[in-house]
Each structure stands twice: as C-alpha cells, then as structure tokens.
C-alpha positions in Angstrom: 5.7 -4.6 18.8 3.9 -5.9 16.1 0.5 -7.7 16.4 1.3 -12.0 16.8 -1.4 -13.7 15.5 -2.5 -16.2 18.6 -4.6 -18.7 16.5 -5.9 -19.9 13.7 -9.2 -18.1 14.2 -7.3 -14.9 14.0 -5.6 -15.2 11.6 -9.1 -16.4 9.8 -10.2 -12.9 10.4 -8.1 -11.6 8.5 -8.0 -13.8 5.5 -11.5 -12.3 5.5 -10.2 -8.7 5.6 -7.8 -9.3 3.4 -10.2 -10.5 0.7 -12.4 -8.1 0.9 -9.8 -5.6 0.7 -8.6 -7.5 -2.9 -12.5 -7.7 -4.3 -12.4 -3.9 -3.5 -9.0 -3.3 -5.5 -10.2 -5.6 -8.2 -13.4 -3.6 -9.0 -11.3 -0.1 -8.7 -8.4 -1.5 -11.5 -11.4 -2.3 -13.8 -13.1 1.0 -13.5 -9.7 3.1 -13.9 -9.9 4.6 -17.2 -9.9 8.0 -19.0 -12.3 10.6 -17.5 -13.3 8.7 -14.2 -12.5 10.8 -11.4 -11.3 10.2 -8.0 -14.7 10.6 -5.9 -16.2 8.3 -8.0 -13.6 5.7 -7.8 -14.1 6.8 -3.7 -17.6 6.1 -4.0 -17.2 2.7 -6.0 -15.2 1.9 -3.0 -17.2 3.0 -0.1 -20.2 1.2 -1.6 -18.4 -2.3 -2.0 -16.3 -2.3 1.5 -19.5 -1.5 2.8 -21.4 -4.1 0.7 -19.4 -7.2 2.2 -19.9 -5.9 6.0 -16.6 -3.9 6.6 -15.8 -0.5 7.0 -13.4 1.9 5.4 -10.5 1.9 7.5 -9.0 5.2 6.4 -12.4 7.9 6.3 -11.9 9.8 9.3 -8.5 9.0 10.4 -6.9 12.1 11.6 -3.3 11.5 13.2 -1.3 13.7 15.0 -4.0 16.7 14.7 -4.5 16.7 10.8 -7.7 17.5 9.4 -9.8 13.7 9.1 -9.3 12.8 5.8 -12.2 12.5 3.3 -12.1 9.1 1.5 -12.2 5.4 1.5 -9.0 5.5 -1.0 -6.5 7.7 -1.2 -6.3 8.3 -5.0 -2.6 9.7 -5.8 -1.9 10.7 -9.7 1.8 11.0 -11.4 4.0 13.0 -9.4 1.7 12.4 -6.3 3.5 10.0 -4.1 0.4 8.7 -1.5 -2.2 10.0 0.4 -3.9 12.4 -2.0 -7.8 12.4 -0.9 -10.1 11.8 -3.7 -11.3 14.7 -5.9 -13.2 15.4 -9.1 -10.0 15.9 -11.4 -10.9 13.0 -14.2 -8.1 11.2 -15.1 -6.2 11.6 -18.4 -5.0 9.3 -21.2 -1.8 8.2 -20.1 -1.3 9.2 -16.2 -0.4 6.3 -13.9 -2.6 6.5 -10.4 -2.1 4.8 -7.3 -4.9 3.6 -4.9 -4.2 2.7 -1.3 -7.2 0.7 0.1 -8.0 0.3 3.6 -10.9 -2.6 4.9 -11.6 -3.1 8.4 -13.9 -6.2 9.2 -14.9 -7.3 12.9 -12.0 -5.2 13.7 -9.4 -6.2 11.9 -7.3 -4.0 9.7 -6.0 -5.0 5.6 -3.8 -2.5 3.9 -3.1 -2.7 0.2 -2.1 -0.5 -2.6 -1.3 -0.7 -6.3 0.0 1.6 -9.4 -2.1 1.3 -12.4 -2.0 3.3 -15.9 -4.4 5.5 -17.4 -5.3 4.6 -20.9 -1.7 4.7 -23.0 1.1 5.5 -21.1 4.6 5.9 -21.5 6.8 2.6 -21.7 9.1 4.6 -18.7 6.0 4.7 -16.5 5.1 1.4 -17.4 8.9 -0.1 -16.6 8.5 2.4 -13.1 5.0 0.5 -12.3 6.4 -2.9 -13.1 9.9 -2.5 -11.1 8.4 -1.6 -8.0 5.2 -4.3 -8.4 8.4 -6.5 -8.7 10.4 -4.9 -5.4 7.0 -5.7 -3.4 7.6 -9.4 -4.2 11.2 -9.6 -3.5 10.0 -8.2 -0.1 7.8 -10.5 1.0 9.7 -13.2 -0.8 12.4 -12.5 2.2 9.8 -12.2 5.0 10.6 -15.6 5.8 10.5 -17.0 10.0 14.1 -16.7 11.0 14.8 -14.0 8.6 15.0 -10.4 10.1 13.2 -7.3 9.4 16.5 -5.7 7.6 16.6 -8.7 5.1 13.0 -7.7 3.4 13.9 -3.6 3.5 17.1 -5.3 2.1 15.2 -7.2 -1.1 13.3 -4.5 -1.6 15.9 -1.8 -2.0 18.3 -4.4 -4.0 15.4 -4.4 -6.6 15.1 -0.3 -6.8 16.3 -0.7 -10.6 18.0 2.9 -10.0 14.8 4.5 -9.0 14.5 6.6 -6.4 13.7 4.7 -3.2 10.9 6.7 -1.1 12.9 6.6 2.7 10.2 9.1 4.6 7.6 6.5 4.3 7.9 2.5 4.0 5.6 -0.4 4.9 4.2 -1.1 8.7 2.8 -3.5 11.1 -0.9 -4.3 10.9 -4.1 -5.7 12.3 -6.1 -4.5 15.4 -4.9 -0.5 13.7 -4.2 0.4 11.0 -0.6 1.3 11.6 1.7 -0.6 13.9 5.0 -1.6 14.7 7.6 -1.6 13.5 8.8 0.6 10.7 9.7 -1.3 7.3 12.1 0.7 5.3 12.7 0.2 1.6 16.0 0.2 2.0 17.9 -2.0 4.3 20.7 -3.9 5.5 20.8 -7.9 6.0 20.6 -9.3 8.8 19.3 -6.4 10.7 16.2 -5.6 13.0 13.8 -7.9 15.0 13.4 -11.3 14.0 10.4 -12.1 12.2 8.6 -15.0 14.0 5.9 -16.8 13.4 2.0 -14.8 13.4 3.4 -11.5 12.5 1.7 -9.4 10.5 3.0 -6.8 8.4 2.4 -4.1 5.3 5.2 -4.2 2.8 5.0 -0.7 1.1 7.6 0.2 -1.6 7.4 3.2 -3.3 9.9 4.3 -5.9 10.2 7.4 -7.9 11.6 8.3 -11.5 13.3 11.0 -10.4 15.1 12.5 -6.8 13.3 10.7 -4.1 12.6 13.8 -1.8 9.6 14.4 -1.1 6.7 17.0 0.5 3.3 17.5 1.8 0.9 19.7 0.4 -1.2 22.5 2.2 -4.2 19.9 2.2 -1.9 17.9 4.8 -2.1 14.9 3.8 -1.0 15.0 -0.2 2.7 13.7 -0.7 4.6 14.2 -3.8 7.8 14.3 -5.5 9.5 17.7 -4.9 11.3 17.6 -8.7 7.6 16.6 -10.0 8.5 13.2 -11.5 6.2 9.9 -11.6 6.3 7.7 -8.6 4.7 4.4 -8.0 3.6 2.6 -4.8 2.4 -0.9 -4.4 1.5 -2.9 -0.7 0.2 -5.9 0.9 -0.9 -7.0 4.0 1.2 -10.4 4.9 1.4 -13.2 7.8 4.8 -14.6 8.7 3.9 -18.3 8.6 6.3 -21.3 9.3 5.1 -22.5 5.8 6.4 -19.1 4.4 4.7 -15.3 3.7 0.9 -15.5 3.0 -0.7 -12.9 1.8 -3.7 -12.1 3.0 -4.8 -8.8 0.8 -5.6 -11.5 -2.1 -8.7 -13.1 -3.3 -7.4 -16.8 -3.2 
C-alpha cells in the first residue's frame, strides 16, 4: 500500500524534501550546457543535497543484487531512457538529457526528474520534451481524492501525442523509500485501480519515446535505453493527494 500521510507534520516533512529536491534540479537545468559532463553535474548535486542537510537517496541503492549504483543523479542522454549513472562523456550541442534526482531529508524520500536540451536542438526533440512535460501534468491534474489510480495512467497515456509510451517502467508510491506501492502505468484505463484517498503520496513518471517503445538494459545494469536508438524523454514529480486537490511537493513554492 502506499504511504498515507497521518498529519500535517508529515506531510511538512516532505514539503521540505520536496524543496530541496526542486533547488537541486534548479541549479542542475542552469549548469546543463555544451561540454559539462555527467560527474560534474553528479558532483554539483551531491554538494547541494548535501549543503541543505539531506542525503542522496539513490548513491548506493542496489536492488535485487545489482551492482550499487554510483551517483546522486542518474544522468540519461538521447536514446538513453533512465538510469544511466553519471560519467565523463561532455555533453554535445544539441542532445536532450534527462536527470532523475533523489533527496532524502529526516527520512523522507522526494523523486523528481526532467528532460532538458543541450544547446540547439532539434524542433522534434524539443516537441518530444514538451509533450511529455505536458503528459506529467495531465497526470497529476487527474490525481484527484475519489478519482482512481487508472484515471491518472489514463490522462497520461491520452496525452502520448503518438509517442511511444514507456510500459516497463511508470511512476510509483513514495516517502519513507524510495519506491513504493503501487505501480503507476502510463497508460491506463478509467476508472480502474485503488482509489486515491486523501494523504497519499505518489511519483508520476511518464516517459515517452520518438520511436518503438521497447526497451533494454545495458551490461552496466542499470542503463535503459531505447532498442531502435531513438530520443526518449522522462519527466516526474513527487505529489500528495489532498482534499484541496494534487500538491506537489518536488517544487520550490
């Protein structure tokens, strides 16, 4: 089941995680540029998570036997779908790159990602980017008290603008760890799964691709990326199902 925020103090907590998580992303979209390279975007990270008090939720996670993974961010470029650890390839004039950013303060988990480009890039990678910023709203747009979990994979499929829609991977429950119950899916049908009630907290995750959605995982064991090598975008938040509506919590106000 997914974590049920008990009180106000909680959910407090992570308002505080959440920020921190969005200060983080906000320095890493400035410093993305031509000839930075992933450690040092890594390192950028590590120093500020660390700055405000929290700790970087994914260096040293190691599920299900793979090898602990290296970084603060996982740092995913083009045809690389998620979980690429950082390395010293600089980026290029027109790549897109996609940052996933986990901050755990007190002990309490916010997930967030985003797609950005490189310099000039195509107008196709820039409509891919857009499109699937834009499914992410429509998700949490439907995570509404009353509303199931089927109606937000719903929204966010509906919005797919003929991409290919990721299905191995989706969005997740969050907050004491970093991955929870349930499952979100990016694809959906209305009116289906749980209930969403109120102090729920989830990770909305679409990912969409230019081309054929399959997907696979490179000897490193963790890299995902697009089998036919086209771009692929990915963009999260961490939200709370409130009676007032979603809040999200992986923003700075």
């Amino acid at each position: 089941m997914p974590v049920e925020l008990k009180s106000e103090a909680e959910l407090e907590q992570m308002r505080r995680a959440g920020r921190i998580n969005a200060e983080v992303r906000a320095l890493l979209m400035e410093a993305i540029r031509p000839g930075v390279t992933g450690l040092q975007l890594d390192e950028l990270a590590m120093s500020e998570i660390e700055r405000r008090g929290a700790v970087a939720t994914f260096k040293g996670y190691a599920p299900g036997g793979k090898p602990p993974y290296s970084g603060a961010i996982c740092y995913s470029v083009n045809e690389q779908l998620v979980h690429g650890p950082p390395n010293d390839r600089p980026l290029m004039e027109g790549d897109i790159v996609s940052i996933d950013l986990g901050a755990t303060y007190e002990g309490w988990v916010s997930d967030a990602a985003f797609t950005a480009p490189v310099g000039d890039v195509s107008q196709e990678a820039l409509d891919l980017i857009r499109v699937t910023r834009e499914a992410l709203w429509c998700g949490i747009e439907a995570a509404q008290v009353g509303n199931h979990l089927g109606d937000v994979s719903y929204a966010i499929g509906e919005h797919s603008n003929g991409y290919g829609i990721i299905e191995e991977y989706g969005g997740h429950g969050v907050g004491r760890e970093m991955h929870e119950q349930p499952h979100i899916q990016n694809m959906g049908r209305r009116g289906s799964g749980m209930p969403l009630r109120q102090g729920m907290v989830l990770a909305l995750e679409p990912m969409l691709a230019m081309g054929h959605p399959a997907t696979e995982e490179l000897d490193d064991q963790w890299t995902v990326v697009m089998r036919d090598g086209s771009l692929a975008a990915h963009w999260e938040e961490t939200i709370a199902i409130t009676d007032e509506g979603p809040e999200v919590l992986t923003r700075i106000d």
